[in-house]
C-alpha positions in Angstrom: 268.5 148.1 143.7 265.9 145.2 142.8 264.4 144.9 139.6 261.3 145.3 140.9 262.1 148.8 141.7 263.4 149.2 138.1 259.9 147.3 136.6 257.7 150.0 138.9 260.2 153.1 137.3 259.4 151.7 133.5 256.0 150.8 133.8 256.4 147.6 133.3 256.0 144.0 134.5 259.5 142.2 136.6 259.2 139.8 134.5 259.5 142.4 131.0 262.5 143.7 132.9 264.5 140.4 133.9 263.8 139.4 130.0 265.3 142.5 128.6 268.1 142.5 131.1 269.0 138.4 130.7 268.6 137.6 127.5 269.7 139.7 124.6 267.7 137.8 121.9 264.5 139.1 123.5 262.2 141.3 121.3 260.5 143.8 123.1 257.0 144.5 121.3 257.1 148.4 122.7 259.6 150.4 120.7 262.8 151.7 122.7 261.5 150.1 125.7 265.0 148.0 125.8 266.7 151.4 125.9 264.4 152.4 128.7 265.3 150.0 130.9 269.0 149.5 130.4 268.5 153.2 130.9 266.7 153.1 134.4 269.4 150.1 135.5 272.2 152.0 134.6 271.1 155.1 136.4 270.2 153.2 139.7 273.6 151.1 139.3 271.9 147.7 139.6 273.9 144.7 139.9 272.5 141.0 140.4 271.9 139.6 143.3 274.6 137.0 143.4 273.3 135.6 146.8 270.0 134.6 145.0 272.0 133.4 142.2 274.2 131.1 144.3 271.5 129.8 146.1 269.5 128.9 143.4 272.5 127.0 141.8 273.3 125.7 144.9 276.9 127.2 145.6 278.2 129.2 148.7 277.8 132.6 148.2 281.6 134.7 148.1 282.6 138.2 148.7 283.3 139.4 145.6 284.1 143.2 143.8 281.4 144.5 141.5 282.9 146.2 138.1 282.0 148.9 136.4 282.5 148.7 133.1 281.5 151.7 130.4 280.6 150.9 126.7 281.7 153.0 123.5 279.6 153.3 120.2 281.9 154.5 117.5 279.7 153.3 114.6 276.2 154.5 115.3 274.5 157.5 117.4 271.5 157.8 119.5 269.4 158.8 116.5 270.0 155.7 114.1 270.4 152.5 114.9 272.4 149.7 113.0 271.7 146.0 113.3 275.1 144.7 113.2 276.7 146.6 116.2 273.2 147.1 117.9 272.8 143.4 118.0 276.6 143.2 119.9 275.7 145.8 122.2 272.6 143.4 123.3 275.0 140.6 124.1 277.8 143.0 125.6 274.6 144.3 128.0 273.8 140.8 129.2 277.2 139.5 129.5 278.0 142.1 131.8 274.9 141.7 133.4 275.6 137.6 134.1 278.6 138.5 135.2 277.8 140.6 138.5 279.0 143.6 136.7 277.3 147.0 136.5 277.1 148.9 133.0 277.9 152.1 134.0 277.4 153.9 130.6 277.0 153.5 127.0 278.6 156.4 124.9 277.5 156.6 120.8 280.1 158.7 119.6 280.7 157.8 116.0 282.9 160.7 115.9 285.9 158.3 117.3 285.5 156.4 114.0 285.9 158.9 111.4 289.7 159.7 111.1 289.1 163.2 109.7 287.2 164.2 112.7 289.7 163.1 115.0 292.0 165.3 113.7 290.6 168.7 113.6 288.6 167.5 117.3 290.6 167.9 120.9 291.0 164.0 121.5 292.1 164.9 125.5 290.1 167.0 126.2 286.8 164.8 125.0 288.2 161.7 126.8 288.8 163.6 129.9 285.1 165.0 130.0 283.7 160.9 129.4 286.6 159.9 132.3 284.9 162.1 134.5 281.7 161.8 133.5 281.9 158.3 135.2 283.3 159.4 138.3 284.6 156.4 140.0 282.8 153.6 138.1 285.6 152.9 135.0 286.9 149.5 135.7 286.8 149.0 132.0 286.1 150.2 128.6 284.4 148.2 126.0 284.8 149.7 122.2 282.0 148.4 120.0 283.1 149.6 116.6 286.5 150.7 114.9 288.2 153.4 116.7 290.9 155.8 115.2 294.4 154.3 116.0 295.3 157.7 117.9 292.1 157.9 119.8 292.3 154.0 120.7 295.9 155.1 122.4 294.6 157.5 124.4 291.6 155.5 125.5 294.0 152.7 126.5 296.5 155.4 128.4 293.3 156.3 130.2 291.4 153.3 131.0 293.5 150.1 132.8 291.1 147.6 130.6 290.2 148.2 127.3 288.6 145.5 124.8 287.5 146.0 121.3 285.0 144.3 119.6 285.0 145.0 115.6 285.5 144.2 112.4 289.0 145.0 112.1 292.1 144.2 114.2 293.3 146.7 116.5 297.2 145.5 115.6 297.4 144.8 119.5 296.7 147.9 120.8 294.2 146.6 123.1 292.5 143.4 123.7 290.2 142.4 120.9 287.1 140.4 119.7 287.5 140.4 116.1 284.6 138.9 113.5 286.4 138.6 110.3 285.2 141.3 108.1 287.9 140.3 105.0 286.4 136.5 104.9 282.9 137.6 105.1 283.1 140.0 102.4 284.9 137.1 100.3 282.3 134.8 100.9 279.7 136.9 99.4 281.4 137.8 96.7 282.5 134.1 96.2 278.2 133.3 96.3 277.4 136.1 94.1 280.1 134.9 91.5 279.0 131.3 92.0 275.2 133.0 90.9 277.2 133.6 87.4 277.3 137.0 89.1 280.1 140.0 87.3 279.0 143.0 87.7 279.4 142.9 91.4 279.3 146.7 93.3 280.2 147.3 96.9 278.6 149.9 99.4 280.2 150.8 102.5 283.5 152.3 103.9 286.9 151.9 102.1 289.9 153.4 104.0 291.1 151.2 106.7 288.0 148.5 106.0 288.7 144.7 106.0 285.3 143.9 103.8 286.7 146.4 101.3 290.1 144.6 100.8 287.9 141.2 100.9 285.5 142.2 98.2 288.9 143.8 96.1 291.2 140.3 96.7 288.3 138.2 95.5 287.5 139.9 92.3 290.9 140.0 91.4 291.3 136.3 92.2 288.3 136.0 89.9 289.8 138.0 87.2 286.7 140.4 87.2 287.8 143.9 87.2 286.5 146.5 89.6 284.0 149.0 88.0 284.4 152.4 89.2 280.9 153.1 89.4 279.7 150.2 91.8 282.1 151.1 94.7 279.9 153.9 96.9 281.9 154.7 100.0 279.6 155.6 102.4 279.2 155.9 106.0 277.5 154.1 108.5 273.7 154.9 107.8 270.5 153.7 106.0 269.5 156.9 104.5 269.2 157.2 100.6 272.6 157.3 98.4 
């Protein structure tokens, strides 16, 4: 599959498509044309051409396996979108892209990130149906978002390589990419006290959440109190509190 076959199914120019598939900073002017095409590749299976590649860098060419490697959502579904962990999918997308790999799905399931759901939902039964889903392509699973410990273990019992990429650490359950959610939320607190800031609120999720802990540790630090009334635990969303 060329991506000159994919640029003729989306309407668009080769050179549109090789942007959107190389280069995850790219801005596409046409709304949820990114989604289109990663859609279109994913559905035709299309991996590089890694002959063109070595002769254009000027190495020999070497048999090599193609991975397929699936991607989980547990923060966001197909509905609403959320710059943070949209932006990471964009690089995920184009890593596995440079790297001769095929994505083979993307999953938005943000019920894997809500605790209460995963206990009144069959975990086995919906991790079956995505194992199978994929047929044969699962090399690996790629977790954008916190997972529920339980449903992490299952996922790792079912896939051979698992990686998440988060906020949070998995406490070694799988292999992880971690951005420090605990510092960041100190630093802005840290800035907004530095502002002559005191009344300082947080907006976000609580249980099990590194930025909460951060934003707690450094008002205490501070000797500011927490007020009651500024902490809105929320979900994952943009709609109106």
């Amino acid at each position: 599959m060329s991506i000159k076959k994919i640029a003729e199914k989306a309407g668009v120019s080769i050179s549109t498509v090789s942007r959107i598939l190389n280069r995850p900073d790219y801005k596409c002017s046409v709304p949820g044309l990114r989604e289109k095409v990663w859609s279109i590749a994913m559905e035709m299976n299309y991996v590089p051409n890694e002959a063109a590649r070595n002769l254009k860098k000027g190495t020999q060419a070497k048999e090599s396996k193609i991975w397929y490697i699936n991607v989980l959502m547990t923060r966001t579904d197909e509905s609403r979108t959320d710059p943070f962990f949209t932006e990471l999918l964009r690089v995920v997308e184009s890593e596995i892209h440079e790297h001769n790999c095929i994505l083979s799905k993307v999953w938005y399931m943000p019920l894997f990130s809500d605790d209460r759901k995963c206990r009144r939902e069959n975990l086995d039964q919906i991790i079956q149906r995505m194992y199978t889903e994929t047929e044969e392509n699962k090399d690996g699973l790629i977790i954008i978002g916190r997972c529920n410990p339980l449903a992490l273990k299952k996922l790792n019992q079912k896939y051979r390589s698992v990686v998440s990429v988060n906020r949070n650490s998995t406490n070694y359950e799988v292999d992880e990419v971690l951005c420090d959610g605990k510092k960041i939320a100190q630093m802005a607190v840290e800035h907004l006290i530095s502002l002559g800031h005191r009344n300082i609120g947080y907006v976000g999720g609580c249980r099990n959440e590194d930025r909460y802990v951060g934003y707690l540790d450094t008002l205490k630090k501070n000797n500011l109190d927490v007020i009651p009334e500024y902490v809105v635990e929320t979900d994952q969303t943009e709609r109106r509190l």
